[in-house]
Backbone as a printed PyTorch tensor [residue, N CA C, xyz], in Angstrom:
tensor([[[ 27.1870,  13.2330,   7.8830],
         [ 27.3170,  11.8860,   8.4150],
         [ 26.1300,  11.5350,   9.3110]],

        [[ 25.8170,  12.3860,  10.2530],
         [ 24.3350,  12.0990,  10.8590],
         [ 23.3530,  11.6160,  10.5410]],

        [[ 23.2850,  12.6350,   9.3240],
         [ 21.9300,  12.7250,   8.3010],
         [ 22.0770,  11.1300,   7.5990]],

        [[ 23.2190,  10.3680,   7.3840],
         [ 23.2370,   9.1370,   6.4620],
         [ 22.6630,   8.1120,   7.6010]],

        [[ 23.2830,   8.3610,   8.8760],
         [ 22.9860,   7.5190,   9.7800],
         [ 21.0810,   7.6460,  10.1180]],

        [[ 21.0310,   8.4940,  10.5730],
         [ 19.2570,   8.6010,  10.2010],
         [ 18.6090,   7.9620,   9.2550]],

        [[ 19.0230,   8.5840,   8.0830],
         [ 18.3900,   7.9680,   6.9550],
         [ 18.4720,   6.4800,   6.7800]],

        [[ 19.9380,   5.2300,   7.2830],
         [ 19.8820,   4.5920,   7.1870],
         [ 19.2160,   3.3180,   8.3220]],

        [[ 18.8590,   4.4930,   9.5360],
         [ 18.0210,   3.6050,  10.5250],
         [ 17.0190,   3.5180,   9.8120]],

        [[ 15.9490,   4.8070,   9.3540],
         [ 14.6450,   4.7770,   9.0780],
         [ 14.9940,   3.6640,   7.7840]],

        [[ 15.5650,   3.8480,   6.6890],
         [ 15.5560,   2.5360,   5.6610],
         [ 15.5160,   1.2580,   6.4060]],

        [[ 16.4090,   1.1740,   6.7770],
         [ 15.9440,  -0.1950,   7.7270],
         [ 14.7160,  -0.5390,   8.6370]],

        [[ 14.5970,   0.0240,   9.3720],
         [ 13.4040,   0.1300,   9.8060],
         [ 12.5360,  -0.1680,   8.6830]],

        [[ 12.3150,   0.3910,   7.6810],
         [ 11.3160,   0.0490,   6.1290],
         [ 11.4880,  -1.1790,   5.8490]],

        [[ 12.9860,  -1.7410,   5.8970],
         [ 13.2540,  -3.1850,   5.2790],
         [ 12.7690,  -4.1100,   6.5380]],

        [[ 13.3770,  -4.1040,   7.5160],
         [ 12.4510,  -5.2430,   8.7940],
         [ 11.2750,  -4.7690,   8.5690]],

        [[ 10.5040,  -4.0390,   8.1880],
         [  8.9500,  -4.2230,   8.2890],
         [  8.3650,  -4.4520,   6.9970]],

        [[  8.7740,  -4.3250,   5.8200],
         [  8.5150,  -5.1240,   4.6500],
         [  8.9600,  -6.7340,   4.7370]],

        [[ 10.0720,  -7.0320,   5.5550],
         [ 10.2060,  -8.4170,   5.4210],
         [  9.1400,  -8.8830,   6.6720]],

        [[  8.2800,  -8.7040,   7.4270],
         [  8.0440,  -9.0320,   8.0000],
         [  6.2440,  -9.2200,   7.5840]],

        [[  6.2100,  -8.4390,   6.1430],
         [  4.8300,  -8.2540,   5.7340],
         [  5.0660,  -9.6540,   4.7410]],

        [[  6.3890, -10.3310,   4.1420],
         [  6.2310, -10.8290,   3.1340],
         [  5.3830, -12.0940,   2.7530]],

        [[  4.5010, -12.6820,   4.1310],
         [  3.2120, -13.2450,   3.5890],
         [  2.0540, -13.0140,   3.3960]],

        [[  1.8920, -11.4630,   3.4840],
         [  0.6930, -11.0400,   3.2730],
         [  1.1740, -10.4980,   1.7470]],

        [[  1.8520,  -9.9290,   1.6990],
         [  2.1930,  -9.3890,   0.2200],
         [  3.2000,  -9.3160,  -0.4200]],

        [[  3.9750, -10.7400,  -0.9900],
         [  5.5300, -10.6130,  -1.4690],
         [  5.9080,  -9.6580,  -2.4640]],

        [[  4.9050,  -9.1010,  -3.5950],
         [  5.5130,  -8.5440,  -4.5090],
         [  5.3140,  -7.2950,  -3.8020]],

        [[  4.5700,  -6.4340,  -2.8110],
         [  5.1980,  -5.4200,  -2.0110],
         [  6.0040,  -5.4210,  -1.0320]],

        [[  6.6910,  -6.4760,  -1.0350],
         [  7.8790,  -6.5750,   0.0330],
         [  8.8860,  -6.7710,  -0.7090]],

        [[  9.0630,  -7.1180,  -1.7210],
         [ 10.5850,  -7.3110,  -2.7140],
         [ 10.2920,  -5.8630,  -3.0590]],

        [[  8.7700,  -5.0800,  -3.9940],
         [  9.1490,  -3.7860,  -4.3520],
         [ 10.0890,  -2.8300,  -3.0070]],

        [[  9.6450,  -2.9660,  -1.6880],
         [  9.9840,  -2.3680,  -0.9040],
         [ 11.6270,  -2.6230,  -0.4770]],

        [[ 11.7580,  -3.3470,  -0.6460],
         [ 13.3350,  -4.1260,  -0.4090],
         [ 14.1400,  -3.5080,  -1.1070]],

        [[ 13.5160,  -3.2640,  -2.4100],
         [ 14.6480,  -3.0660,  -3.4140],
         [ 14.7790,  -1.6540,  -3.4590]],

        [[ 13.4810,  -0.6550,  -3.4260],
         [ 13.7490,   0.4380,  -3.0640],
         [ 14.5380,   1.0380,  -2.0310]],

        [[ 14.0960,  -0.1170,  -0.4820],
         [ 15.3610,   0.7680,   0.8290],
         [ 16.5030,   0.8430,   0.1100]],

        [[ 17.0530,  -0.8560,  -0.2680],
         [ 18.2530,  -1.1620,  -0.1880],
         [ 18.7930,  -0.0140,  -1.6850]],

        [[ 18.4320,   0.5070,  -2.6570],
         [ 18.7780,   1.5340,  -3.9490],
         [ 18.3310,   2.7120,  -2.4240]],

        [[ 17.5610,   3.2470,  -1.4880],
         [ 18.0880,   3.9110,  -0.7770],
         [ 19.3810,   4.3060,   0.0650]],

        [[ 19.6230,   2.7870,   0.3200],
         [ 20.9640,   2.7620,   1.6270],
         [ 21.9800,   3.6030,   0.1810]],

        [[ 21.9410,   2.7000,  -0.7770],
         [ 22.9680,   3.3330,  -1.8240],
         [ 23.3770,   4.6020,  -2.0960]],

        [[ 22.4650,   5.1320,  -2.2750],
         [ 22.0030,   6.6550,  -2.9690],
         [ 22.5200,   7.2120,  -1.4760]],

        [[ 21.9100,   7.0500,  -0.5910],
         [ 22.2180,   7.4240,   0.4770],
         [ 24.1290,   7.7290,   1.2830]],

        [[ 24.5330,   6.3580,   1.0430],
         [ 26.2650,   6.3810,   1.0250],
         [ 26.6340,   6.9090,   0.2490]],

        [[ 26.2380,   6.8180,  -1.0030],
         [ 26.7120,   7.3020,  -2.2690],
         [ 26.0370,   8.3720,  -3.1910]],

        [[ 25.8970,   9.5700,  -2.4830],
         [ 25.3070,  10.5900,  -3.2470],
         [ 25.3040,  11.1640,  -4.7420]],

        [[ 26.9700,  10.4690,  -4.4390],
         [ 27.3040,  11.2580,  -6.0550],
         [ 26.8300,  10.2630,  -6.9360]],

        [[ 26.2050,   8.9100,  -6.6830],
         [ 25.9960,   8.0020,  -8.0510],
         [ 24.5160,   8.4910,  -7.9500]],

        [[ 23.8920,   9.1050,  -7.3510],
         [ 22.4080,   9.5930,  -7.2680],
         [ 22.2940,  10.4030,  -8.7700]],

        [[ 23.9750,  11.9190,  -8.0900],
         [ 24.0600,  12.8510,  -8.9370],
         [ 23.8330,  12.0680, -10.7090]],

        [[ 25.0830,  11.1560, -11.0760],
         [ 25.6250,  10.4400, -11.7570],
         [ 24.1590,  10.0150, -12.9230]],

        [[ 23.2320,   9.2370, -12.1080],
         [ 21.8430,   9.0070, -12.3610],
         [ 20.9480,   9.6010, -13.3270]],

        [[ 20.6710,  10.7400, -11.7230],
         [ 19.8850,  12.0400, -12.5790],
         [ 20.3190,  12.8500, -13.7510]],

        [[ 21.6720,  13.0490, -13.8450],
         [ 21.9820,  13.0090, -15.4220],
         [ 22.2590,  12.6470, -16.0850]],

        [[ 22.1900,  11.4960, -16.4940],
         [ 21.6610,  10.4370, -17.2790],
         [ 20.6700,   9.9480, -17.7450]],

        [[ 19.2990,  10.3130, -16.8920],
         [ 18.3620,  10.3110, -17.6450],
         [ 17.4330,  11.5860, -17.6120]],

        [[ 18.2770,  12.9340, -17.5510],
         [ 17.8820,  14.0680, -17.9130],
         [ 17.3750,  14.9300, -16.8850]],

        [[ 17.6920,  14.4480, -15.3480],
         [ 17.5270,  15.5270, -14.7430],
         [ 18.7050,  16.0210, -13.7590]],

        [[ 19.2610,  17.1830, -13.3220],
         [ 20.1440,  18.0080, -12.8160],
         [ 20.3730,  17.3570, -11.5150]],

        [[ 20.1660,  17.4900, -10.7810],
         [ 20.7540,  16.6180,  -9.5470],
         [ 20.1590,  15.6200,  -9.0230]],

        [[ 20.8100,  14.3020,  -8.0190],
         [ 19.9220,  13.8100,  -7.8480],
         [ 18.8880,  14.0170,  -6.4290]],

        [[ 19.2350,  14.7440,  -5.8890],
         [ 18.0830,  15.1510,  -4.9400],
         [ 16.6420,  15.3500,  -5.6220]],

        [[ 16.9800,  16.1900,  -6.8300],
         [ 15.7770,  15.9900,  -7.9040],
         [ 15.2880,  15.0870,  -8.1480]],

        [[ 16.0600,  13.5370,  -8.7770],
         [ 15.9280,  12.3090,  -8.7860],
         [ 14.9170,  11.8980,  -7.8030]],

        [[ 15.7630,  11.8040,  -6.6130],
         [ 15.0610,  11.1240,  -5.4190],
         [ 13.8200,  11.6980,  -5.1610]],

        [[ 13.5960,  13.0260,  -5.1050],
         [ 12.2840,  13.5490,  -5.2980],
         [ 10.8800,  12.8090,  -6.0650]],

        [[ 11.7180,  13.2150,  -6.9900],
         [ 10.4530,  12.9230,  -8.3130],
         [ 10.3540,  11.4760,  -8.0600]],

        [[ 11.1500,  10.5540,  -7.6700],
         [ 10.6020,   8.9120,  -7.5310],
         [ 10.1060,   8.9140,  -6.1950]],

        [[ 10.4400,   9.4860,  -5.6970],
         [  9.6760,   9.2720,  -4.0500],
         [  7.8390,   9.6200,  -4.3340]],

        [[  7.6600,  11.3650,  -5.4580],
         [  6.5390,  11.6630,  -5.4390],
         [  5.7940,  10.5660,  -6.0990]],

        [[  6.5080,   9.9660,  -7.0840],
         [  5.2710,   8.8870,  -8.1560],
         [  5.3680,   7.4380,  -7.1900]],

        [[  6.5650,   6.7430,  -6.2950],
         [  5.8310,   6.0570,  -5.2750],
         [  4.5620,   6.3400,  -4.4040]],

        [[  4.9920,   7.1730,  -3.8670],
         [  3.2540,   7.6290,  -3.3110],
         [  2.6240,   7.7710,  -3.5160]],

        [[  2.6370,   8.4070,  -5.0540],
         [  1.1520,   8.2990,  -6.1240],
         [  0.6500,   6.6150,  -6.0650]],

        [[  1.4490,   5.9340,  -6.1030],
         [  1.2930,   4.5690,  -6.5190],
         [  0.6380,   3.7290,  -5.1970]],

        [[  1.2400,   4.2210,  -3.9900],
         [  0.7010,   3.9290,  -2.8090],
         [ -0.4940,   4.4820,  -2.6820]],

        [[ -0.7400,   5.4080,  -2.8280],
         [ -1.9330,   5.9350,  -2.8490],
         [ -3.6760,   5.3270,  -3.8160]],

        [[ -2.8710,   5.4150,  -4.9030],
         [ -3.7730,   4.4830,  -5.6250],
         [ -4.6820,   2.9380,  -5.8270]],

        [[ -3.1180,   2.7440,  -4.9250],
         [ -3.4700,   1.0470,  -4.3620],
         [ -4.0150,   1.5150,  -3.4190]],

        [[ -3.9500,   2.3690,  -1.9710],
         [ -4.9630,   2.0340,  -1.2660],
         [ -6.0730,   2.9630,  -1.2710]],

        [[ -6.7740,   3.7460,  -1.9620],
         [ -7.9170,   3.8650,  -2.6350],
         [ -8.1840,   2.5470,  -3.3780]],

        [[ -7.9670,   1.6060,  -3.9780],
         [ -8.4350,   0.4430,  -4.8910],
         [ -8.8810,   0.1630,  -3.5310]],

        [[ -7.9340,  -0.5070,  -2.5470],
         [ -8.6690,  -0.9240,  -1.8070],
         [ -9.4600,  -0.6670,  -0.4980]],

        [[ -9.5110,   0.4630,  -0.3380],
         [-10.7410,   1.0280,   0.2030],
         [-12.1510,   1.1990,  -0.8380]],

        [[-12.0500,   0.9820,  -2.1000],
         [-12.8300,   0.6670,  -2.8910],
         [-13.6230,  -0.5180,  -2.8570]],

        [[-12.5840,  -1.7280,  -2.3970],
         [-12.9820,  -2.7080,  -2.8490],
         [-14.0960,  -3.1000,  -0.9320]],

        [[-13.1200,  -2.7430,  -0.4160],
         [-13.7280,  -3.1730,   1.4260],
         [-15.2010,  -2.0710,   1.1780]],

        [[-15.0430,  -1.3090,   0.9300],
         [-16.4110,  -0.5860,   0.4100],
         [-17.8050,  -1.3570,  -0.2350]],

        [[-17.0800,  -2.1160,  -1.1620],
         [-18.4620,  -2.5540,  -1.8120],
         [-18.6400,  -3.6740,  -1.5550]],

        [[-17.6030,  -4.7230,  -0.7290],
         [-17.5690,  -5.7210,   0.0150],
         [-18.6730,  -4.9500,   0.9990]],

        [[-18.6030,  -4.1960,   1.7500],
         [-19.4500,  -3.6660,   3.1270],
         [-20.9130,  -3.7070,   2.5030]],

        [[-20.8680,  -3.2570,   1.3090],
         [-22.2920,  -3.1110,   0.8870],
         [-23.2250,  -3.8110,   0.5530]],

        [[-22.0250,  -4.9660,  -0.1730],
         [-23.3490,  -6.5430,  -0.2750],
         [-23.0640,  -7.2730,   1.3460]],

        [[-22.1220,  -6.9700,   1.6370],
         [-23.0230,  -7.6160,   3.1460],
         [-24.1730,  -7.1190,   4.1880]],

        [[-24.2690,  -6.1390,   3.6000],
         [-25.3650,  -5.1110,   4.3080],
         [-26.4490,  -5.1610,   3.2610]],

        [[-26.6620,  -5.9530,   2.0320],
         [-27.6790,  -6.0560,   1.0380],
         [-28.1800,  -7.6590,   1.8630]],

        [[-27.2020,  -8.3070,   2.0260],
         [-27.0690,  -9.7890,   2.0440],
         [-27.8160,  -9.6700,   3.9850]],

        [[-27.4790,  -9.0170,   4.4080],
         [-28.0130,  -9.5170,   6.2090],
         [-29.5590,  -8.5810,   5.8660]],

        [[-29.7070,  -7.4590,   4.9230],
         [-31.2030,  -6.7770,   5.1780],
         [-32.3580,  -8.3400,   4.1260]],

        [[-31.8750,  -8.6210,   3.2450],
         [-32.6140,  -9.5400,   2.3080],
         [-32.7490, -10.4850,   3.3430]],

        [[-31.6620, -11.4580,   4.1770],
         [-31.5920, -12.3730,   5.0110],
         [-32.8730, -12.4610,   5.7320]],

        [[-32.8410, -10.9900,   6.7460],
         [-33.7350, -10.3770,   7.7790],
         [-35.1320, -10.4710,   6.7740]],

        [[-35.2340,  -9.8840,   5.9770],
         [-36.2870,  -9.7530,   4.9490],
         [-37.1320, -10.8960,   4.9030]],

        [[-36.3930, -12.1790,   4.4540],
         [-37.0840, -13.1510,   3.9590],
         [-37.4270, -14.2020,   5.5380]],

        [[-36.6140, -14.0360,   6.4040],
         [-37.5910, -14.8060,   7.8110],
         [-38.1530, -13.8440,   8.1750]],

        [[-38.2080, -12.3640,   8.3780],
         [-39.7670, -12.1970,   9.0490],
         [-40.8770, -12.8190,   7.6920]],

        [[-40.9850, -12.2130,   6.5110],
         [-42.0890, -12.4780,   5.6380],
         [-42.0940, -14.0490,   5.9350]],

        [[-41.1260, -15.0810,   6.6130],
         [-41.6310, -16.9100,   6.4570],
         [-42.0250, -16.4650,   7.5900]],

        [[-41.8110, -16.2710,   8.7880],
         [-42.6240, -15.8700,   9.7880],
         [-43.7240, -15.8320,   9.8420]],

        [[-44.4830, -14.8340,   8.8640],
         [-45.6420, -13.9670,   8.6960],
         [-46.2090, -15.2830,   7.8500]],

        [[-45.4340, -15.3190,   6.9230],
         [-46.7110, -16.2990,   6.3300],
         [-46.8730, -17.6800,   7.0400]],

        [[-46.0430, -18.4690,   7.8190],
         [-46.3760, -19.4440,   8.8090],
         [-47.3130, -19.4500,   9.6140]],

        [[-47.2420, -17.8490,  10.1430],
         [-48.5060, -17.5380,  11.1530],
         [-49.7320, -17.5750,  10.2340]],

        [[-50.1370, -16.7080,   9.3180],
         [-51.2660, -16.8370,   8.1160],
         [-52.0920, -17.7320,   7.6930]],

        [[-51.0930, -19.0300,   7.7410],
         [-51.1030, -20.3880,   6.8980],
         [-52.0000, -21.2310,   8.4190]],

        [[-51.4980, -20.2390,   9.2450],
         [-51.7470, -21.4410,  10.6090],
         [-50.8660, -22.4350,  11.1930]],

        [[-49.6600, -21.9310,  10.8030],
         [-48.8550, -23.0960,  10.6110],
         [-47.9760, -22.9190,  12.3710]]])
């Protein structure tokens, strides 16, 4: 009974802070929603976990919950490598874009002075 009560603060806790992301990112705040709330479930209701996992071929569902917890995080993970990918090469043309910037007023500089100007 402890252990459900734990588990069902921290789920919550997950759900107020996915609803609270949902204008920066709705379709990761409904994915997240729907996962606590199939948590709170699984969670009260262990045996429909069990029920689950054999049904679609694996032995208990602690197994279940496992194996979907590991390929969420794969999935989290992937998304944020994409986007540390992407802030990456964002960083890089702005650091192409301010050296070219710098580039081209000293050389008008230089040639203003040249020209006599």
């Amino acid at each position: 009974m402890i252990a459900q009560v734990v588990l069902s603060l921290l789920l919550g806790i997950v759900l107020l802070y996915a609803w609270a992301q949902y204008r920066r990112s709705p379709i990761v705040t409904i994915l997240s929603c729907v996962v606590s709330l199939m948590g709170f479930y699984f969670v009260w209701l262990p045996s429909h976990a069990t029920r689950v996992a054999e049904f679609v071929g694996i032995g208990r569902g602690a197994d279940l919950v496992l194996y979907v917890w590991a390929c969420i995080s794969l999935v989290v993970l992937l998304n944020l490598h994409l986007k540390l990918r992407t802030q990456h090469e964002l960083l890089t043309k702005t650091a192409l874009f301010t050296y070219l910037a710098r580039l081209m007023s000293s050389l008008n500089v230089k040639f203003r002075d040249e020209a006599g100007g």
